[in-house]
mmCIF file as Biopython writes it, N, C-alpha, C and O atoms, coordinates in Angstrom:
data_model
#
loop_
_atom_site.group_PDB
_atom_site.id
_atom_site.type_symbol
_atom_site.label_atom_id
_atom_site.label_alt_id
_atom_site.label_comp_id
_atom_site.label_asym_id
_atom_site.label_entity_id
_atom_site.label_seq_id
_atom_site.pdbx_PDB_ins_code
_atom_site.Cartn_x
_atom_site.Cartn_y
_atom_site.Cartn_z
_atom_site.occupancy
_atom_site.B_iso_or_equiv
_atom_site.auth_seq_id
_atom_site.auth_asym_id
_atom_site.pdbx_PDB_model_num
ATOM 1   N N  . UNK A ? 1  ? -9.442  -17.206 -10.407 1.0 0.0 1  A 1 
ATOM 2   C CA . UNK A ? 1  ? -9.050  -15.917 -9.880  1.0 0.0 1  A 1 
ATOM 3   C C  . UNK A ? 1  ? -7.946  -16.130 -8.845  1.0 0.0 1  A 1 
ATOM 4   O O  . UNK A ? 1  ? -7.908  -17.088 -8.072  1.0 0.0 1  A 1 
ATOM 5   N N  . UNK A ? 2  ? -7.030  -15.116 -8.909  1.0 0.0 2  A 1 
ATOM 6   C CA . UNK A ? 2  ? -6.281  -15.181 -7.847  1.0 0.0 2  A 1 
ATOM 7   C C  . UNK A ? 2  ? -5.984  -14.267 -7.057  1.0 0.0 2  A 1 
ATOM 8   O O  . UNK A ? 2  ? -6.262  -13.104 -7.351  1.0 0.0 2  A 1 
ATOM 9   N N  . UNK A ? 3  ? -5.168  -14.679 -5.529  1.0 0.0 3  A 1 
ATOM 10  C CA . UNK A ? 3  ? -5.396  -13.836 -4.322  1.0 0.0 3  A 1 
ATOM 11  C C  . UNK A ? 3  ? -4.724  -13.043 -4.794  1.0 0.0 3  A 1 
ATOM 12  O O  . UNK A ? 3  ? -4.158  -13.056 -5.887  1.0 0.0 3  A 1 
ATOM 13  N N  . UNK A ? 4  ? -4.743  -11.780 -3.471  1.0 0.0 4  A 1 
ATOM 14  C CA . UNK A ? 4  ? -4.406  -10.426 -3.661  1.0 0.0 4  A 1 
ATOM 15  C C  . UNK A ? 4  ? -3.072  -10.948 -3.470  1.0 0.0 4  A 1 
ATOM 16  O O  . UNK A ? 4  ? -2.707  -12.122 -3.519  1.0 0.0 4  A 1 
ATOM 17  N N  . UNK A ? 5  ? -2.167  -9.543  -3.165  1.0 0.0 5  A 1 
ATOM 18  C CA . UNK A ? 5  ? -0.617  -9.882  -3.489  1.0 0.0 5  A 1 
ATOM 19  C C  . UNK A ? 5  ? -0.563  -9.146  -1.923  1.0 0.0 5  A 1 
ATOM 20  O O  . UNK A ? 5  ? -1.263  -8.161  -1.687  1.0 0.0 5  A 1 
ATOM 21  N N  . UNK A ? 6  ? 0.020   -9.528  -1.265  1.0 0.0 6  A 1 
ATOM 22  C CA . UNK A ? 6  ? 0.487   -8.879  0.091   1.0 0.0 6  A 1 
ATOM 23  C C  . UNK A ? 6  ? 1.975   -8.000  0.497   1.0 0.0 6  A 1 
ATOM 24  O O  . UNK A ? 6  ? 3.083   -8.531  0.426   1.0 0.0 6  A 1 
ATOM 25  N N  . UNK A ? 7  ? 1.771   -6.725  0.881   1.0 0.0 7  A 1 
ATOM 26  C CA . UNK A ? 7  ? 2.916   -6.578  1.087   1.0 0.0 7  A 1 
ATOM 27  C C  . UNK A ? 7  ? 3.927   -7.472  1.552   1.0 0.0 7  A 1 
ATOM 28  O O  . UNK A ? 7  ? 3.596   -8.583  1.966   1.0 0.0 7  A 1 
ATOM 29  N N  . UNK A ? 8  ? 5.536   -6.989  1.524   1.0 0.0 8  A 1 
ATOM 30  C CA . UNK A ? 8  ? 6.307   -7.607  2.278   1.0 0.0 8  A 1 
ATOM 31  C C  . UNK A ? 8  ? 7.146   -7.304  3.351   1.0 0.0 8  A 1 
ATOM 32  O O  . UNK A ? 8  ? 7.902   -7.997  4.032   1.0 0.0 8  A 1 
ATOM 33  N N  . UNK A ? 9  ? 6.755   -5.729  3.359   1.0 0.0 9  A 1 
ATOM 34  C CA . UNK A ? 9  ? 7.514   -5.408  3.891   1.0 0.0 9  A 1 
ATOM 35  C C  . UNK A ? 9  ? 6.693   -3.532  4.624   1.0 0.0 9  A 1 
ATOM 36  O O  . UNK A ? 9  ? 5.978   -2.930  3.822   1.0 0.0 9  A 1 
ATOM 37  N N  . UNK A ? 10 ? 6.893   -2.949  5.896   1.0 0.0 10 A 1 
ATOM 38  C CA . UNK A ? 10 ? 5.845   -2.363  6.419   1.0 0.0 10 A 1 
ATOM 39  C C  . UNK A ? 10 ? 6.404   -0.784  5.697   1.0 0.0 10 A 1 
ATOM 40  O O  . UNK A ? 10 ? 7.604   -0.619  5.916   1.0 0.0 10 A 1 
ATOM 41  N N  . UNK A ? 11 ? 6.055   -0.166  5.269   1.0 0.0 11 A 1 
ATOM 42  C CA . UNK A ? 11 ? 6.740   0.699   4.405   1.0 0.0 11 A 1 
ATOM 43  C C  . UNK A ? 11 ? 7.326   2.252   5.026   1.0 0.0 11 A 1 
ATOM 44  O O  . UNK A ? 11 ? 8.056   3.075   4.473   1.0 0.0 11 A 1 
ATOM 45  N N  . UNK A ? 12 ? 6.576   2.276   6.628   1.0 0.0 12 A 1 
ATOM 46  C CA . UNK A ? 12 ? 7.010   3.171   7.233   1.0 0.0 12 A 1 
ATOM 47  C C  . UNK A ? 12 ? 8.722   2.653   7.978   1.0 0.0 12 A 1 
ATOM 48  O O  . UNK A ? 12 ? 9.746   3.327   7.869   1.0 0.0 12 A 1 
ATOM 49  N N  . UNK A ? 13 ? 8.623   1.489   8.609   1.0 0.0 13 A 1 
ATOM 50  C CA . UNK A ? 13 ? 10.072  1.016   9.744   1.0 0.0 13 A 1 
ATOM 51  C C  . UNK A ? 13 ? 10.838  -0.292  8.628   1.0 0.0 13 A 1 
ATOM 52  O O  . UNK A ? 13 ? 12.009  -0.610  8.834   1.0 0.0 13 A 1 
ATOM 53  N N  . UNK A ? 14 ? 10.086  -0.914  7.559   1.0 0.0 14 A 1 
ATOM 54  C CA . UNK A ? 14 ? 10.919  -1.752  6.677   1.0 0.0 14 A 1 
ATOM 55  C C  . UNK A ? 14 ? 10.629  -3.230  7.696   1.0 0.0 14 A 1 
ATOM 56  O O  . UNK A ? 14 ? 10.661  -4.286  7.065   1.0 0.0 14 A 1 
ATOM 57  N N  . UNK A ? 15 ? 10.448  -3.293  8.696   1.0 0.0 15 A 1 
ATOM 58  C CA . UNK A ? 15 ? 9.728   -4.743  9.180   1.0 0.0 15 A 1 
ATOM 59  C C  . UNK A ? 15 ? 9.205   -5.811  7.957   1.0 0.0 15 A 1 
ATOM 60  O O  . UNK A ? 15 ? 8.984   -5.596  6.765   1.0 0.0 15 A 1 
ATOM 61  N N  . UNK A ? 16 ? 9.135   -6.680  8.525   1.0 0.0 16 A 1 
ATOM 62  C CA . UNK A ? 16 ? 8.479   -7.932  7.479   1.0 0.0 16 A 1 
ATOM 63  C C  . UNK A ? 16 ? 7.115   -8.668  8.363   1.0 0.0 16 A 1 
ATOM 64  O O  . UNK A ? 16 ? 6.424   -9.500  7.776   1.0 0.0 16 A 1 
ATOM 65  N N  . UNK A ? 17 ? 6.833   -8.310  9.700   1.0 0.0 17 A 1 
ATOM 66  C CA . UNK A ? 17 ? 6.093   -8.525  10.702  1.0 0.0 17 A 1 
ATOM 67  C C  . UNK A ? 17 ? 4.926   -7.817  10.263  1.0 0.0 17 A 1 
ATOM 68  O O  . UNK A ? 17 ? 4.871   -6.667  10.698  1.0 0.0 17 A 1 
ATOM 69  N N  . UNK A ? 18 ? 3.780   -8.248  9.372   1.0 0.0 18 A 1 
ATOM 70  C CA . UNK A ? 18 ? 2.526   -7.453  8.573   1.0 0.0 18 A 1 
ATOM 71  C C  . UNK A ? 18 ? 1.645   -8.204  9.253   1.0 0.0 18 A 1 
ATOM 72  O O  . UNK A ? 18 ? 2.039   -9.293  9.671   1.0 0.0 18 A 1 
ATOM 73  N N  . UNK A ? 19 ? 0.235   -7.773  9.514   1.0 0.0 19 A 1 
ATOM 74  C CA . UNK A ? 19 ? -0.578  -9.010  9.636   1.0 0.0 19 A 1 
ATOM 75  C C  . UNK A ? 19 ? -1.793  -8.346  8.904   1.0 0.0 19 A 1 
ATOM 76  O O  . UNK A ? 19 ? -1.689  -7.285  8.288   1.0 0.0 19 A 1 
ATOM 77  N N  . UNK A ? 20 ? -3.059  -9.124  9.035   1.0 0.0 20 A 1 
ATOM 78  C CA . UNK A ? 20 ? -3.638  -8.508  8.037   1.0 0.0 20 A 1 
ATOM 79  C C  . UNK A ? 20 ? -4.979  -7.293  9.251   1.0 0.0 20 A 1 
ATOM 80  O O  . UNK A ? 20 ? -5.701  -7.995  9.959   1.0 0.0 20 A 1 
ATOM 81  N N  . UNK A ? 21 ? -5.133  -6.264  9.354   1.0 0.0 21 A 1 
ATOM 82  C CA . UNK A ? 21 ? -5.588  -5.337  9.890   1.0 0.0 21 A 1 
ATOM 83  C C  . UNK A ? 21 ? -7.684  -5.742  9.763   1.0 0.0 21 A 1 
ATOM 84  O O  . UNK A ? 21 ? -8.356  -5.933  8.750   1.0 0.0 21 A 1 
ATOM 85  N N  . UNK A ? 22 ? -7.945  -5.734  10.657  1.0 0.0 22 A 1 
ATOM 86  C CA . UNK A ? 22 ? -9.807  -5.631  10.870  1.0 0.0 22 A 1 
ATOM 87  C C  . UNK A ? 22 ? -10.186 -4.708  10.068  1.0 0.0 22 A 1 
ATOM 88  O O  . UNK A ? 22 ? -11.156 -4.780  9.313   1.0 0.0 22 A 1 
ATOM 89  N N  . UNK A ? 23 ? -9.451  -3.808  10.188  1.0 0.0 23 A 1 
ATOM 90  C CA . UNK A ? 23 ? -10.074 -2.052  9.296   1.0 0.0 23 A 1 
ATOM 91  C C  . UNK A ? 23 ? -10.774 -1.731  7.981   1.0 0.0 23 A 1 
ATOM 92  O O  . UNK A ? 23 ? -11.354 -0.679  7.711   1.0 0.0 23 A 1 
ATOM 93  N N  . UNK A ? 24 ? -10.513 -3.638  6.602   1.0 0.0 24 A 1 
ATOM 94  C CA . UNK A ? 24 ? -10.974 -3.335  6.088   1.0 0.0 24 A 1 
ATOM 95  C C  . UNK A ? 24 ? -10.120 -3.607  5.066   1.0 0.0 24 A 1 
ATOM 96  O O  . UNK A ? 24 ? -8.915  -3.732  5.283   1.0 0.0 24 A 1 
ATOM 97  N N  . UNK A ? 25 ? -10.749 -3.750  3.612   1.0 0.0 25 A 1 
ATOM 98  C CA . UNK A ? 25 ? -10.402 -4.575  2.591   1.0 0.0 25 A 1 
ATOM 99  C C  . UNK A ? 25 ? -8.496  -3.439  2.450   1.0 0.0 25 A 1 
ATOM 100 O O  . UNK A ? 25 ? -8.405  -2.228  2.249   1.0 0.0 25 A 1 
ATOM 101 N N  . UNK A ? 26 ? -7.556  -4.254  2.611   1.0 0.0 26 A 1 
ATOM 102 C CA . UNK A ? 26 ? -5.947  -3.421  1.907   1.0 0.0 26 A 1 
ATOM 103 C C  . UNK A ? 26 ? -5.920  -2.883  3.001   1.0 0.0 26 A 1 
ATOM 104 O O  . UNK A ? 26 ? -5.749  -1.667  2.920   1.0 0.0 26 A 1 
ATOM 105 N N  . UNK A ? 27 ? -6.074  -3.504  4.590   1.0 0.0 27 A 1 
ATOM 106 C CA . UNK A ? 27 ? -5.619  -2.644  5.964   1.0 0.0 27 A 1 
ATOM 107 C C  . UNK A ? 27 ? -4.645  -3.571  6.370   1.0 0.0 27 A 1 
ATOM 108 O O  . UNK A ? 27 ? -5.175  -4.641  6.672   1.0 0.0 27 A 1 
ATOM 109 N N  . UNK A ? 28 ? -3.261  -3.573  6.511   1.0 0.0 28 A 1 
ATOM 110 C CA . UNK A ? 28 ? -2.082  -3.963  7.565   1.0 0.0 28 A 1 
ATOM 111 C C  . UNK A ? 28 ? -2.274  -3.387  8.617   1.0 0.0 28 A 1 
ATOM 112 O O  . UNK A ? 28 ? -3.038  -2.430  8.740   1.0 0.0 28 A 1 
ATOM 113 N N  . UNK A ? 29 ? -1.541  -3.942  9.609   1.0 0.0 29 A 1 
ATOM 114 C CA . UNK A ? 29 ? -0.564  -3.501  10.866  1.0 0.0 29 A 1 
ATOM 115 C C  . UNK A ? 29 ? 0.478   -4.381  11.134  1.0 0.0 29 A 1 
ATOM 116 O O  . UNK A ? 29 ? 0.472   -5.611  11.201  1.0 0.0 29 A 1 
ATOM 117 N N  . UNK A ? 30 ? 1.742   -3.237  11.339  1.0 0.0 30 A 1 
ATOM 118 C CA . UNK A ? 30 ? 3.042   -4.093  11.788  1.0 0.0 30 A 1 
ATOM 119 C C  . UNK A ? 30 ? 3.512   -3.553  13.049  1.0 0.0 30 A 1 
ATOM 120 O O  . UNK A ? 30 ? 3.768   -2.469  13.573  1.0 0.0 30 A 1 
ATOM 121 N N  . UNK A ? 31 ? 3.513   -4.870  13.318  1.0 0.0 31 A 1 
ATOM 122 C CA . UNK A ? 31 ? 3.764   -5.275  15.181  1.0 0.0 31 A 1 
ATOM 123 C C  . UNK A ? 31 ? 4.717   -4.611  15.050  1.0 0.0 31 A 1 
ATOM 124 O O  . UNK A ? 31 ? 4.543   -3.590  15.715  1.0 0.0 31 A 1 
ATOM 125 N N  . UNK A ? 32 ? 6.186   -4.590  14.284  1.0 0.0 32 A 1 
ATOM 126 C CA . UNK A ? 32 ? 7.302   -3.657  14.936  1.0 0.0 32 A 1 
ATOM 127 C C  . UNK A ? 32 ? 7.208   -2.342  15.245  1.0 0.0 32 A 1 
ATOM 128 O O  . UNK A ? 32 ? 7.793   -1.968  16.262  1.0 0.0 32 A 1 
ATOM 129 N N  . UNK A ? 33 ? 6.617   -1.572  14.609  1.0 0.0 33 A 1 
ATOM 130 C CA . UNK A ? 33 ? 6.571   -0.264  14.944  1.0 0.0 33 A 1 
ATOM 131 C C  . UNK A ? 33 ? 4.268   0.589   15.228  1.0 0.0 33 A 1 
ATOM 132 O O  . UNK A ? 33 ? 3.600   1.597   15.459  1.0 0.0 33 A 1 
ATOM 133 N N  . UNK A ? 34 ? 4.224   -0.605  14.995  1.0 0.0 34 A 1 
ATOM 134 C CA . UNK A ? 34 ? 2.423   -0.523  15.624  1.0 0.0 34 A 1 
ATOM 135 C C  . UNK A ? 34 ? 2.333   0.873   14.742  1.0 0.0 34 A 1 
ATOM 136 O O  . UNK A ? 34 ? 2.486   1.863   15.458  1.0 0.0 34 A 1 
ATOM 137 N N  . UNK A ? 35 ? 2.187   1.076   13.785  1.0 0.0 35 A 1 
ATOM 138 C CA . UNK A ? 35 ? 1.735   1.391   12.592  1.0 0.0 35 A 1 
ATOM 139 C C  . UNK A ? 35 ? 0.683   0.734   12.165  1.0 0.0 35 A 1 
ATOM 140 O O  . UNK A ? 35 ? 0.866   -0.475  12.311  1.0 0.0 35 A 1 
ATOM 141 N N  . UNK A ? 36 ? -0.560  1.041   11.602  1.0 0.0 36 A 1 
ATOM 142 C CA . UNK A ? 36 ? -1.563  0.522   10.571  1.0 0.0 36 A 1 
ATOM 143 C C  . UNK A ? 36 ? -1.746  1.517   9.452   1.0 0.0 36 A 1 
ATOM 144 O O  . UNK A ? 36 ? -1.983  2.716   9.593   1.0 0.0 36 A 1 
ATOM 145 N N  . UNK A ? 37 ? -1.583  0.757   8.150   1.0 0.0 37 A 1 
ATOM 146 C CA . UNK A ? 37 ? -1.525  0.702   6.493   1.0 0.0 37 A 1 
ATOM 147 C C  . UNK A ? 37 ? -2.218  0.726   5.888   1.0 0.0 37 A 1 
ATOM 148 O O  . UNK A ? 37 ? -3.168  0.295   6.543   1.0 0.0 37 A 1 
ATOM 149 N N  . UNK A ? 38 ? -2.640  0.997   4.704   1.0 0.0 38 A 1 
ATOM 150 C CA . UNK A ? 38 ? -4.087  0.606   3.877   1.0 0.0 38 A 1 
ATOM 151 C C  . UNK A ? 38 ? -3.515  0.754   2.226   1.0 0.0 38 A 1 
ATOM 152 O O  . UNK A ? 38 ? -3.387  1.859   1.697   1.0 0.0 38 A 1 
ATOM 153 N N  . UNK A ? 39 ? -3.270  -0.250  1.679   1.0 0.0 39 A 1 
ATOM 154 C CA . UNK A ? 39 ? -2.710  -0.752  -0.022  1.0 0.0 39 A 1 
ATOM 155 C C  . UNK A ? 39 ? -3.843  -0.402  -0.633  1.0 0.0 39 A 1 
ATOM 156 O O  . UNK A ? 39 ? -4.888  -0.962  -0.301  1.0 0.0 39 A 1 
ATOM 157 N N  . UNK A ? 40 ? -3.835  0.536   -1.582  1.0 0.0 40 A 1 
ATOM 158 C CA . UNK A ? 40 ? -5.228  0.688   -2.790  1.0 0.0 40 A 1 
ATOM 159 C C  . UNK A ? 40 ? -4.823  0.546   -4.187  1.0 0.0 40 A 1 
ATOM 160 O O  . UNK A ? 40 ? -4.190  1.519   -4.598  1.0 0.0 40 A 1 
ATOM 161 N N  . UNK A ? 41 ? -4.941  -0.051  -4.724  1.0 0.0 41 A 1 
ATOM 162 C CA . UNK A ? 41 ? -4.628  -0.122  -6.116  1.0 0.0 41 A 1 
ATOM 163 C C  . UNK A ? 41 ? -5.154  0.995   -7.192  1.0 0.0 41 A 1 
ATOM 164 O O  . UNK A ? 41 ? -6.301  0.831   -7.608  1.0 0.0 41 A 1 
ATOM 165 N N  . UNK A ? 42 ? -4.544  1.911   -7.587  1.0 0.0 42 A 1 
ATOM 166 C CA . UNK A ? 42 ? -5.274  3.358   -8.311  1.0 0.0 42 A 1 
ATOM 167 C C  . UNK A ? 42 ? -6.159  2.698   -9.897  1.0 0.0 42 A 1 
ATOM 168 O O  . UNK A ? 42 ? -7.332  2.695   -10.272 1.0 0.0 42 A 1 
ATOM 169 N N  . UNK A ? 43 ? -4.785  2.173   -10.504 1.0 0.0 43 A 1 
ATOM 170 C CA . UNK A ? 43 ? -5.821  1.835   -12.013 1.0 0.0 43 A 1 
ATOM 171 C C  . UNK A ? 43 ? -4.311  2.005   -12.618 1.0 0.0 43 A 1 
ATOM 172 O O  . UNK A ? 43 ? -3.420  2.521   -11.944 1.0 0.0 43 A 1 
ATOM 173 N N  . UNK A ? 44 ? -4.046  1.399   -14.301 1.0 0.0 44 A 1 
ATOM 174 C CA . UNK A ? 44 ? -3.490  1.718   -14.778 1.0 0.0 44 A 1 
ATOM 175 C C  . UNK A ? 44 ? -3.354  2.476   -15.484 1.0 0.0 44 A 1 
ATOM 176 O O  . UNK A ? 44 ? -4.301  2.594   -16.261 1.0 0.0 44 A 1 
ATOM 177 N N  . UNK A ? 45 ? -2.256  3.377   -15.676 1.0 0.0 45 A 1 
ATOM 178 C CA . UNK A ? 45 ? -1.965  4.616   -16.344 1.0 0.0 45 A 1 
ATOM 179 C C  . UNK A ? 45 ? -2.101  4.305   -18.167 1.0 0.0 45 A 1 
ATOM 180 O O  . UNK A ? 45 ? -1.850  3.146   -18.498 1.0 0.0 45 A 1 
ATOM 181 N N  . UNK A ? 46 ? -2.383  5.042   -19.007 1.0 0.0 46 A 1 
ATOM 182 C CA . UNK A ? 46 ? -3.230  4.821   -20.570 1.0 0.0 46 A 1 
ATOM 183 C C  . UNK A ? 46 ? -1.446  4.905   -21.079 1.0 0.0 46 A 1 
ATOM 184 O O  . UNK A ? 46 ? -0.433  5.117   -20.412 1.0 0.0 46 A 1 
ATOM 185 N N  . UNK A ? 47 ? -1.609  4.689   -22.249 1.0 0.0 47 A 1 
ATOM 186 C CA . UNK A ? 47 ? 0.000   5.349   -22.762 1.0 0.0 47 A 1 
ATOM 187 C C  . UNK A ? 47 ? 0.263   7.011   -23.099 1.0 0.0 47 A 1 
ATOM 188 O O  . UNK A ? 47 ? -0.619  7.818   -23.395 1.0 0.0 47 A 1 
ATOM 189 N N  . UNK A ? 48 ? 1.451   7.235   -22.993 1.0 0.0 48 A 1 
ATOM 190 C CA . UNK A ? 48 ? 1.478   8.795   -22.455 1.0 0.0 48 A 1 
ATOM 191 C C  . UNK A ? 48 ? 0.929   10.119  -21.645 1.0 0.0 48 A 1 
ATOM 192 O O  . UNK A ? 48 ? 1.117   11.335  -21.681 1.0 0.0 48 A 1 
ATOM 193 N N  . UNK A ? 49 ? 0.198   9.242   -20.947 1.0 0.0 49 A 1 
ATOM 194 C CA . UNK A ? 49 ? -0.032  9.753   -19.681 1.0 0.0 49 A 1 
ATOM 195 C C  . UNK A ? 49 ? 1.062   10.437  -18.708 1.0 0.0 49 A 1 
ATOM 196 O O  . UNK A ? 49 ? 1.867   9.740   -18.091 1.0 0.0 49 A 1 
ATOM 197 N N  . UNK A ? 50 ? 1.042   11.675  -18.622 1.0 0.0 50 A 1 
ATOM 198 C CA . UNK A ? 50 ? 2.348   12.254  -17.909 1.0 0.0 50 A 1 
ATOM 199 C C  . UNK A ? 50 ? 1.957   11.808  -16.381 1.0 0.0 50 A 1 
ATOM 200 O O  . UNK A ? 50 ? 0.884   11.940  -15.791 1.0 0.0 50 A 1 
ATOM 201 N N  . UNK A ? 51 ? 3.014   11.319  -16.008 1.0 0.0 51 A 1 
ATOM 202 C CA . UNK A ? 51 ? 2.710   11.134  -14.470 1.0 0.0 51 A 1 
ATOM 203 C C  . UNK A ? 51 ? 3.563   12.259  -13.747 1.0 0.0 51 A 1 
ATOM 204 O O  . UNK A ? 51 ? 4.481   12.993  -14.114 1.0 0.0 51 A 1 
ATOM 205 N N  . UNK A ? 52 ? 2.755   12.053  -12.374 1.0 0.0 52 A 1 
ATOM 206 C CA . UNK A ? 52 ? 3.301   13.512  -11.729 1.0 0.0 52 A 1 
ATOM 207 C C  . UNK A ? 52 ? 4.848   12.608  -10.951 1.0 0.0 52 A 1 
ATOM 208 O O  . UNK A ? 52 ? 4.824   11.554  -10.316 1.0 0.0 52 A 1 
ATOM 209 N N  . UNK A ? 53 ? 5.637   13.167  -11.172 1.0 0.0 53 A 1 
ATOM 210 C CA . UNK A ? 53 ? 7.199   13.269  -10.423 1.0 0.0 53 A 1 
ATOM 211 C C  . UNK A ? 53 ? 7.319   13.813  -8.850  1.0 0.0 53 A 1 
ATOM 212 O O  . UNK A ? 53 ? 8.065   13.479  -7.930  1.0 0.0 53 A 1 
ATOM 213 N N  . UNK A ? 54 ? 6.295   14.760  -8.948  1.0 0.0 54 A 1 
ATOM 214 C CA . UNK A ? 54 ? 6.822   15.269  -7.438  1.0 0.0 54 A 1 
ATOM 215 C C  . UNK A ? 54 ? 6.303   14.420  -6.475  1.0 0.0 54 A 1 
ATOM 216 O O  . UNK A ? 54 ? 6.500   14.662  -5.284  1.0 0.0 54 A 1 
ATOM 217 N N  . UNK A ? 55 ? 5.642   13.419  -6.848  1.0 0.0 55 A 1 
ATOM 218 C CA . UNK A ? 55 ? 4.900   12.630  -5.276  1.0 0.0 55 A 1 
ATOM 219 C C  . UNK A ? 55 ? 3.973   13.006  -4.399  1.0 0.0 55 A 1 
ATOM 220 O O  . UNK A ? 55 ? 3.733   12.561  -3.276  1.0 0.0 55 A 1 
ATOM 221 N N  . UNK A ? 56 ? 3.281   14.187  -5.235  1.0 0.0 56 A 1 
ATOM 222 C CA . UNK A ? 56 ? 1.453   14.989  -4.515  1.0 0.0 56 A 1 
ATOM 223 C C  . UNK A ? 56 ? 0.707   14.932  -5.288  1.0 0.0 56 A 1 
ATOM 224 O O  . UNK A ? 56 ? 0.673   15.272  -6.471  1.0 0.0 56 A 1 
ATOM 225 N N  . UNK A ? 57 ? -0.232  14.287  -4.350  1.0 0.0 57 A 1 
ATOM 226 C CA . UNK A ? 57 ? -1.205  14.485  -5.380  1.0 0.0 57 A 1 
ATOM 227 C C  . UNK A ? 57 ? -1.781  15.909  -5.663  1.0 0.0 57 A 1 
ATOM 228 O O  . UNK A ? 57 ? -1.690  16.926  -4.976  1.0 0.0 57 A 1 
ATOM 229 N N  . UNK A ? 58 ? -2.542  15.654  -7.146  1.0 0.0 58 A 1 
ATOM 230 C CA . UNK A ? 58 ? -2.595  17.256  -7.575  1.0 0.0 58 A 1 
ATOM 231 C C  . UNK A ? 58 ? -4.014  17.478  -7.084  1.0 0.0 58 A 1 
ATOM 232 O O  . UNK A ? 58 ? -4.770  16.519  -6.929  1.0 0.0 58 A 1 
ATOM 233 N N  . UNK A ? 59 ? -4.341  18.569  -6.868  1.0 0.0 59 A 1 
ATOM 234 C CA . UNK A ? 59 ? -5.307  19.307  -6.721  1.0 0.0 59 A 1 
ATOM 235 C C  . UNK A ? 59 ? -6.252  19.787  -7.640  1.0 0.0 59 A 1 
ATOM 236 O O  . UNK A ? 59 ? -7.157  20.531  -7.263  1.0 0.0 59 A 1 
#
């Protein structure tokens, strides 16, 4: 098995300064802008699955 994949970069200020956050399994914080993160992996999408474009989730 292999490790998780770590960000590289803090996705709110673009820093590379991540460390890994107490908060809990996929929690960052980056020292440059003291922000804390949380990476979740959703699942993969089936084939033709319309994905949503606008960037909300739907309701």
């Amino acid at each position: 098995m292999s490790e998780r994949a770590a960000p590289f970069y803090c996705p709110y200020c673009g820093d590379e300064d991540l460390r890994p956050s107490e908060q809990g399994h996929g929690a960052w914080e980056c020292a440059a802008c003291s922000r804390a993160f949380q990476l979740k992996f959703l699942g993969l999408l089936a084939p033709g699955t319309p994905s949503n474009h606008s960037g909300r989730e739907q309701i």
